[in-house]
N, C-alpha and C positions, 0 to 999 in steps of 0.2 A: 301435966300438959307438956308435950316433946317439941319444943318449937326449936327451929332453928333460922339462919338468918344468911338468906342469897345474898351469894357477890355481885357486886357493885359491876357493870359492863365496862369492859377496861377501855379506856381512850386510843383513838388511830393514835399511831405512833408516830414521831415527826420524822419526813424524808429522809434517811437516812444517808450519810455524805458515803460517796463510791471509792471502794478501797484506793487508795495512792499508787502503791505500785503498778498497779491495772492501769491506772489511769493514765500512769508517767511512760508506762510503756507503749499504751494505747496512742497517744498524740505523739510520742515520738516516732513511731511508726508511721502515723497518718503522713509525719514531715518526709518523713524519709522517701516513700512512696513518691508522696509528693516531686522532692526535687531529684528524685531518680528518674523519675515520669517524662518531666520535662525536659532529660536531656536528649530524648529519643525523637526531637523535632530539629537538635542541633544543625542537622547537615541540611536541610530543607531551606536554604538563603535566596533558591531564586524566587522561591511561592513566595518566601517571608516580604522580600521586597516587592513582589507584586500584589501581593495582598494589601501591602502599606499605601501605595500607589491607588487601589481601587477605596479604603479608607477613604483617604484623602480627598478623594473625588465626592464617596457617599457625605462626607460634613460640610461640603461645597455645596453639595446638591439642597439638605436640611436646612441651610446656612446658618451652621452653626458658628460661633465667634471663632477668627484664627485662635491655635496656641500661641501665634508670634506675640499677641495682644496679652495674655500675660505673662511671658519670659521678657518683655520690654520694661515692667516692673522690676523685674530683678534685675537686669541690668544698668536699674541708674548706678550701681556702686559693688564693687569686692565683694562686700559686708553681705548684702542680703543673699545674692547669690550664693556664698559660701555658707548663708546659715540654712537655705530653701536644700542646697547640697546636703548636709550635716543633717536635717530634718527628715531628708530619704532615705539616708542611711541607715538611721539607726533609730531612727523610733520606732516604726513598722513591725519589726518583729517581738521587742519588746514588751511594747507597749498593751501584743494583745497577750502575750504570755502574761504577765502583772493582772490584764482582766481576768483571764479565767484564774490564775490563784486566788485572787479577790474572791470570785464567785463561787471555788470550791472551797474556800475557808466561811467563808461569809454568808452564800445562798447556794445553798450544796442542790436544790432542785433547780433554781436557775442558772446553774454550771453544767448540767448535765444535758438540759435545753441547749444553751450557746455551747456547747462543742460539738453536739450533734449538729445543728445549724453550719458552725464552719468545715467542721469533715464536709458535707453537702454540699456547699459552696466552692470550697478547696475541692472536691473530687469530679461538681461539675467543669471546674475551669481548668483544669489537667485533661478533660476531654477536649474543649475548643481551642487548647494549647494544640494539641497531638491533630484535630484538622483542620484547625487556624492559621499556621504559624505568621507570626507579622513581626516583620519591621519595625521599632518606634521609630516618633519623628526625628528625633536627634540623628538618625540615620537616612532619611529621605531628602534628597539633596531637592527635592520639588518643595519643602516645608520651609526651608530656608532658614533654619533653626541654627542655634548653638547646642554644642552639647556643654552645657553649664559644668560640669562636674571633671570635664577633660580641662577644663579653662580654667577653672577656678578653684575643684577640690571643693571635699574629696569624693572622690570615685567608688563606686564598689565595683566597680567592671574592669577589665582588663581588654587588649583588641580583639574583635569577636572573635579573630582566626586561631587565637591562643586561649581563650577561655574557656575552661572545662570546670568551672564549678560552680555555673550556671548559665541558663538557655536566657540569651538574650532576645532570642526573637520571638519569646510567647508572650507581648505586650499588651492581648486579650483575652481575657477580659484581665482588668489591674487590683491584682490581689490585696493592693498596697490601699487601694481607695474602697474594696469590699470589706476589709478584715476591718477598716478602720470605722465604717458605718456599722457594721455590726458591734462593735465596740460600744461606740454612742450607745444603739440602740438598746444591747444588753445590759448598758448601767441606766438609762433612763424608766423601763422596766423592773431593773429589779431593786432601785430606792426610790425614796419618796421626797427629797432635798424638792424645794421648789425651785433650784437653782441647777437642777440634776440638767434641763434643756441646755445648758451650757453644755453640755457632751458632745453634743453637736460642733462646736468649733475643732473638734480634732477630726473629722473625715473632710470638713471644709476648708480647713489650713493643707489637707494630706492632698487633698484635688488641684487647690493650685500650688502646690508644690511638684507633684506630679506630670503636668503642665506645662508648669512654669520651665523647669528643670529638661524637658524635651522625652522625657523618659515614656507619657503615654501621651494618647488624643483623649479630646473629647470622649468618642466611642466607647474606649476602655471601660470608663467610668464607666458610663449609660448599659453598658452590658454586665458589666460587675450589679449594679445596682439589678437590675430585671432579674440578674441569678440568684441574688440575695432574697431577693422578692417572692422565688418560686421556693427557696428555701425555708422560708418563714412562716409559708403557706403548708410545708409540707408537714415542718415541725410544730406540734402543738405548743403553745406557753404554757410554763406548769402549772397554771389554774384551770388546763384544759386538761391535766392529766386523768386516769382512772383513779389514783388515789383521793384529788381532791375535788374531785366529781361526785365521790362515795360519799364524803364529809358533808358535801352541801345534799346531798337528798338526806345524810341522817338529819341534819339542822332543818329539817321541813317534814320529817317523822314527829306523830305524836310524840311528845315526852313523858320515858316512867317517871313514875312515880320515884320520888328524892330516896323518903323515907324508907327502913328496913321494912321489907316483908316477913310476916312470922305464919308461915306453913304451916299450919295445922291449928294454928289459934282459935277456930270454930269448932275442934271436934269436942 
């Protein structure tokens, strides 16, 4: 009797994490574009502050809460204002770089979700920079604001007439409060901590610091937030992908049989 004994069906293979230097070049490039993009709005100051002016009127109209109503928070004292300052500075860009290494060390399919999500995000909002351009409030003498960060430190801006190394008047939609919800939202997704909903305090500390600090309106956010929205919508989550879309119809296939098969064992 010539029996012999079929291979076993080998298992999908796990998402496999996307080459590094691809990557590294990949998102550096997307930044590059990015704040090269925005400087091509730089000279556009009289739209920027009429635009800011027309703002101003549309959150009048909604009645949305002044921003005075939270930068008066910050100026009970130095202290917070300089730390709402310090908190704009320098977490923002950070903070989401550290997410996705997380997610390409960690959940290399849902790294590859959340970068496409913020290239999307980031590439819609480099469009309503270039036919947007706006004024923040810190610069609308109608808004009646402080610019926190001139008064108290520290600053990432220099005076707009001499600043070339970045577009101060693309304050819409505010990258600083999309990138940071998407953030949240990427770590709440992709662990299971029951405590993961705490992610949430970092785009809601980033809002009213945002704010607070005179740097965007209301608006900003609310448009950040609806671009995110349509991004999210566009990009599937990886359990929506074809790979593990395949896995769950195989898990709904009959199942072979465990044991060895021996071909020709009846002749």
């Amino acid at each position: 009797m010539n029996a012999r004994t079929e291979p076993a069906e080998a298992k999908p293979s796990a998402i496999a994490r996307p080459p590094l230097v691809r990557e590294l070049l990949l998102v550096a490039g997307l930044f590059l574009v990015y704040k090269f993009g925005r400087q091509l709005v730089t000279g556009h100051t009289a739209e920027a502050y009429r635009n800011a002016g027309h703002v101003w009127h549309w959150e009048r109209v909604l009645d949305l809460p002044g921003e005075g109503s939270v930068q008066s928070l910050l100026l009970h004292g130095d202290t917070l204002a300089h730390l709402a300052n310090t908190y704009y500075a320098t977490v923002h860009f950070p903070a989401t770089v550290a997410f996705l290494v997380w997610l390409y060390l960690k959940r290399p399919a849902h790294y590859v979700w959340a970068r496409r999500v913020l290239a999307l995000l980031t590439g819609a909002a480099l469009v309503l920079h270039l036919v947007f351009p706006l004024a923040p409030p810190r610069m609308l003498a109608a808004a009646g604001l402080v610019d926190t960060a001139k008064v108290y430190g520290p600053s990432v801006y220099g005076p707009p007439q001499t600043d070339t190394l970045s577009n101060q008047f693309a304050a819409m939609p505010s990258l600083h409060f999309g990138w940071a919800l998407m953030v949240a939202i990427g770590l709440i997704v992709a662990t299971r901590s029951r405590r993961r909903w705490l992610w949430l305090l970092h785009p809601l500390v980033t809002l009213l610091v945002i704010v607070g600090t005179a740097n965007h309106y209301w608006m900003d956010a609310i448009v950040a937030t609806a671009l995110l929205g349509i991004a999210l919508a566009v990009i599937h989550l990886p359990h929506r992908t074809a790979t593990t879309a395949g896995r769950a119809q195989e898990k709904l296939a009959p199942a072979e049989p465990k044991e060895n098969v021996l071909v020709g064992a009846g002749r």
